[in-house]
C-alpha positions in Angstrom: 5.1 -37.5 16.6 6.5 -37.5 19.7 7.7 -40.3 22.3 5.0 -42.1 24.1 4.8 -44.0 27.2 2.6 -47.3 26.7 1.8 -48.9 29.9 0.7 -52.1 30.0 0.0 -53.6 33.5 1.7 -56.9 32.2 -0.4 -57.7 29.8 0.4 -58.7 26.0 1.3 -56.0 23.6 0.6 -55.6 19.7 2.7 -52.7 18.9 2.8 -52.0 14.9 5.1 -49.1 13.6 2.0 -47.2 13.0 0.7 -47.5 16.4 4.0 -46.2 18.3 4.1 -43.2 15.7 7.0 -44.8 13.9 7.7 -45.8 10.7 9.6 -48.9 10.7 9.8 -50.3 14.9 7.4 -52.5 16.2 7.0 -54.8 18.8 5.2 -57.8 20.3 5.1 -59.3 23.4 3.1 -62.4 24.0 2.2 -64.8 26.8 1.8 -68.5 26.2 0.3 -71.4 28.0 2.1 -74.4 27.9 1.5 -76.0 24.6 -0.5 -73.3 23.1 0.5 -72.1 19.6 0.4 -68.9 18.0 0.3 -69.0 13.8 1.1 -65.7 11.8 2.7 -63.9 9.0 5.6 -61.2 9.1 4.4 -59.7 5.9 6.5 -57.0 5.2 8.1 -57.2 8.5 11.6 -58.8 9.6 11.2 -60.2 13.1 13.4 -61.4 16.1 11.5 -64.3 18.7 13.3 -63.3 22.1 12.4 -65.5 25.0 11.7 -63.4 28.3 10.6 -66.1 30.5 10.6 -69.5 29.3 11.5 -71.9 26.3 9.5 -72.4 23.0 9.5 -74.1 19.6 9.9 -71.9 16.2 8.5 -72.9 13.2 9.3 -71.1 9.8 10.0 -72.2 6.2 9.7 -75.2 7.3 13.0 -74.8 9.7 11.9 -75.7 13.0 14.1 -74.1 15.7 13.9 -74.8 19.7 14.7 -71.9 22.3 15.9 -73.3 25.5 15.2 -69.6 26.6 15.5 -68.8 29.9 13.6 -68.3 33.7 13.9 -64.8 33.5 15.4 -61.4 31.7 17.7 -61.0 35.2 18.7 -64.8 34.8 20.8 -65.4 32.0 21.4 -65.0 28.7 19.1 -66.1 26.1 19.0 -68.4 22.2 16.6 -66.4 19.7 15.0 -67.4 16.3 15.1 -64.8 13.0 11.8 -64.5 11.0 12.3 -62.9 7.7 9.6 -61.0 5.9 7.1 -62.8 3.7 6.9 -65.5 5.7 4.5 -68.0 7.7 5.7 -68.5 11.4 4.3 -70.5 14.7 5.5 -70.8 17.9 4.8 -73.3 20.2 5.8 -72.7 23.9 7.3 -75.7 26.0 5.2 -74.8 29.7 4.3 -70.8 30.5 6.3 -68.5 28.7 6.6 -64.7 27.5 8.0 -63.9 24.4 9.1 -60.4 23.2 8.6 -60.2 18.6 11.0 -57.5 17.7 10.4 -56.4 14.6 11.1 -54.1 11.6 9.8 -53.5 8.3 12.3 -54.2 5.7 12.9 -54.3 2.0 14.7 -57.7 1.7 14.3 -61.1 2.5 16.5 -63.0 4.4 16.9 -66.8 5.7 15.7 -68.0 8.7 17.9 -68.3 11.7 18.8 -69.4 15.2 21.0 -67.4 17.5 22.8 -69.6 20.2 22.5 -68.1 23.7 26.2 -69.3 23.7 27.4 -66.9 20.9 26.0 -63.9 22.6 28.3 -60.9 22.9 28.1 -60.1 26.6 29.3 -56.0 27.0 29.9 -54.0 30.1 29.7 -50.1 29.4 30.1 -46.8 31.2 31.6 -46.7 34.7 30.8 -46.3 38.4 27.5 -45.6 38.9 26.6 -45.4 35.2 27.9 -49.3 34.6 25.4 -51.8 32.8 25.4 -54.8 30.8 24.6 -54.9 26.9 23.7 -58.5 25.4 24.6 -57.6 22.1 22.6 -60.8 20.5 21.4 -58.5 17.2 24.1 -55.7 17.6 24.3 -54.5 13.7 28.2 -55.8 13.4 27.1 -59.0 15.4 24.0 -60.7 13.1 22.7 -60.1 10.0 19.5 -58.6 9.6 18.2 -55.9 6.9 16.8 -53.3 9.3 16.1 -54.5 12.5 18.9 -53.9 15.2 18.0 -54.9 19.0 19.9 -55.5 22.2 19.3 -56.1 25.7 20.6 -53.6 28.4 20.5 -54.8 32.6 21.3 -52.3 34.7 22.0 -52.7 38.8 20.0 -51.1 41.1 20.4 -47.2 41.5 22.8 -47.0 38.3 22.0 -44.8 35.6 22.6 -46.2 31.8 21.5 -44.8 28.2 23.8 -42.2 29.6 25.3 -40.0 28.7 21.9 -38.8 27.0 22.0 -39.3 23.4 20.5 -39.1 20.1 20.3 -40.4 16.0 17.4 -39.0 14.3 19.8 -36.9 11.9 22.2 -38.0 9.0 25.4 -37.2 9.6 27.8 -38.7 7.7 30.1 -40.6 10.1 28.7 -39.6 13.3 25.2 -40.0 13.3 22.3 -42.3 11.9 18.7 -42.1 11.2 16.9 -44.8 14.2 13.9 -44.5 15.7 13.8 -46.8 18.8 11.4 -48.6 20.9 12.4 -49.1 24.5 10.6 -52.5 26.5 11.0 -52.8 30.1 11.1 -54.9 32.9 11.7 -54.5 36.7 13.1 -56.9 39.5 10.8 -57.5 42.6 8.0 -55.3 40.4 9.9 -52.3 40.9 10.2 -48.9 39.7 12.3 -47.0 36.9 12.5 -44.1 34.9 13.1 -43.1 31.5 13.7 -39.4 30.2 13.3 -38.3 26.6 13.4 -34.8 25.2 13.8 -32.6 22.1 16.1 -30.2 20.0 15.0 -26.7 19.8 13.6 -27.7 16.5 11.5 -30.7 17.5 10.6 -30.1 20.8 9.4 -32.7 23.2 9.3 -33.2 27.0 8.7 -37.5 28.8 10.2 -37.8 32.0 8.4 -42.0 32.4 7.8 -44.1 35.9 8.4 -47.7 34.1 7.0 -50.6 35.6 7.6 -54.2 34.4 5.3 -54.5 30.9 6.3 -50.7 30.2 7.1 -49.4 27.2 8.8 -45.9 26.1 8.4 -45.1 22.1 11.3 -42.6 20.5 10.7 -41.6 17.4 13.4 -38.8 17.6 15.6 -36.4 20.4 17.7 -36.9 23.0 16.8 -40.1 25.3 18.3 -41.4 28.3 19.2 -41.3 30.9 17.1 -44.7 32.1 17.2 -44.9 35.5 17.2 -47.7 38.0 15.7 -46.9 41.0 18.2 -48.5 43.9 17.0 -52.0 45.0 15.6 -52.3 41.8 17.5 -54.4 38.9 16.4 -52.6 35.8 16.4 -54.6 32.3 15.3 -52.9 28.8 15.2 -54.2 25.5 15.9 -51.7 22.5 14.6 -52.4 19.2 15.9 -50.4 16.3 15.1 -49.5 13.0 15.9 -46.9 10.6 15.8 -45.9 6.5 19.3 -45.6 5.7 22.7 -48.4 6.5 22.0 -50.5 9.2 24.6 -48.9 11.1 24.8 -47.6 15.0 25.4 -44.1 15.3 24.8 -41.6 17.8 25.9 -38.5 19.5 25.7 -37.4 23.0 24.1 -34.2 24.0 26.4 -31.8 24.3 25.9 -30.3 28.1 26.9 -33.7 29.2 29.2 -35.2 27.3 31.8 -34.4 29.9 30.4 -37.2 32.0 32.3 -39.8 29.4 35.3 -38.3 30.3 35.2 -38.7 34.1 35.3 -42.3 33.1 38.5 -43.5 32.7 40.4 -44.8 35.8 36.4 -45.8 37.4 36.1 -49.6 37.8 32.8 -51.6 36.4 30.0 -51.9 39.3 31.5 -54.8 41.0 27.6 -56.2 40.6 28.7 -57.1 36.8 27.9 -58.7 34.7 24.8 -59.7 36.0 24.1 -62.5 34.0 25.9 -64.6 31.7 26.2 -66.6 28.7 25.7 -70.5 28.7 29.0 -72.5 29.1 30.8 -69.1 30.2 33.1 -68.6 33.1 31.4 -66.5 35.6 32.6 -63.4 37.1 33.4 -59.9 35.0 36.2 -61.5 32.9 33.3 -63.3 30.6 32.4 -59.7 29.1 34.2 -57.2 27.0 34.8 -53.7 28.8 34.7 -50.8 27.1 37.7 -48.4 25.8 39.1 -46.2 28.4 37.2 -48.3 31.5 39.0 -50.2 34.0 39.2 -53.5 33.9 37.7 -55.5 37.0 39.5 -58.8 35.6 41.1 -59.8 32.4 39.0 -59.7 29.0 39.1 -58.6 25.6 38.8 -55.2 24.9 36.2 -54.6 22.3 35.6 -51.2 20.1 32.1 -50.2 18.9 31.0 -47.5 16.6 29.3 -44.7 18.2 31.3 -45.2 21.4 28.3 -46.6 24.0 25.1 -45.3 24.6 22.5 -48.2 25.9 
């Protein structure tokens, strides 16, 4: 199977692995009334309740957890809730919302949790014209989960992120890891972007993707990126992650442009970031962690990822 484009017009999505041509990734994204209530089960599912727009109420296990959530994706960061599998789950929404269900099947069964907005990882990666922001809220070293791995990505107007273009649909000991991905996108002032996927010479594949706010680009394998923003156009994307082997993020870049990493160093962060921040936080560049070999706009800790930084 190859990667798909899904486009949805805004409306709600029911994405099951089987639908996207995946075998673990799936996604949801609803829209809820004030005070209306959705009741299901994860079954063999593990499952992340990420506000887009809005706040709502997360029952589960009978652990009830409220998510302040947010007035947009471009407007701060958000609080999430964890669904493991096996379980019964509703969610009431406090006034309109839209809610993104990341999910993952998954062999173990976990607790229940709540993420606070406030204990969000905020990342800025790449330099120049390839700067965005990563919210690292279910990063794999950042919360637990069995499978499931999922960030959020906001990148400025006429930048280019997911880039250099990578890949991790092989096992290779140390450098890469099996993931297929799903990407979910949205678009400031109901913009435009674009995302490119393609193959290896043994899986061959070809999506060059106009993304609209709603949009959704499915990868089950190949080189992806880069995701464009088109300038005046804030792009966001949410990746959702999910793969048979260690929950661990590795990738490598293709190796015609690789070289672009290296042109890096010395390059401040898009003056533009972060774009948003965490709750409490002080604004202003120094709230977020810049990447190795990047120039520092202000002070902040220097963080180290494995895999280096695709997203």
């Amino acid at each position: 199977m190859n990667a798909r484009h899904i486009r949805t017009t805004g409306r709600d999505l029911l994405l099951a692995p089987a639908d996207a041509g995946l075998a673990r990734c799936g996604l949801r994204v609803l829209s809820l009334a004030a005070g209306q209530v959705r009741r299901f089960g994860t079954e063999d599912e593990e499952m992340i309740v990420l506000p887009l727009a809005g706040s709502c109420e997360v029952a589960c296990d009978a652990l009830r957890f409220g998510l302040g959530g947010r007035a947009s994706v471009f407007a701060g960061v958000t609080d999430f809730a964890y669904l493991p599998r096996d379980a019964r789950a509703e969610i009431r929404s406090v006034g309109d919302s839209r809610l993104a269900l990341a999910s993952a099947r998954c062999e173990r069964r976990l607790e229940p949790r709540y993420g606070a907005a406030g204990e969000v990882p905020v990342e800025l990666r790449g330099a120049g014209c390839c700067s965005r922001q990563v919210n690292n809220f279910a990063a794999a070293d950042v919360f637990g989960a069995d499978r499931l791995i999922t960030v959020e990505v906001l990148t400025p107007g006429g930048n280019w992120s997911s880039y250099p273009p990578h890949k991790h649909d092989e096992n290779v000991p140390g450098e890469e890891t099996v993931l297929e991905e799903i990407y979910y996108f949205e678009v400031a002032r109901d913009g435009i972007g674009y995302q490119r996927v393609y193959g290896t010479p043994g899986r061959p594949q070809d999506l060059l993707a106009e993304v609209r706010t709603g949009d959704v680009v499915t990868i089950p394998h190949g080189w992806h990126g880069p995701s464009m923003a088109a300038p005046g156009y804030d792009l966001y994307y949410l990746n959702v992650m999910a793969g048979p082997g260690a929950r661990t993020w590795l990738f490598r870049d293709d190796p015609a442009h690789a070289w672009v990493r290296d042109t890096w160093p010395g390059q401040p962060a898009d003056p533009r970031l972060p774009m948003t921040g965490r709750p409490g936080a002080k604004t202003g560049a120094g709230e977020a962690t810049i990447r190795p070999g990047e120039a520092k706009t202000s002070p902040g800790e220097t963080k180290t990822r494995p895999g280096g930084d695709a997203g």
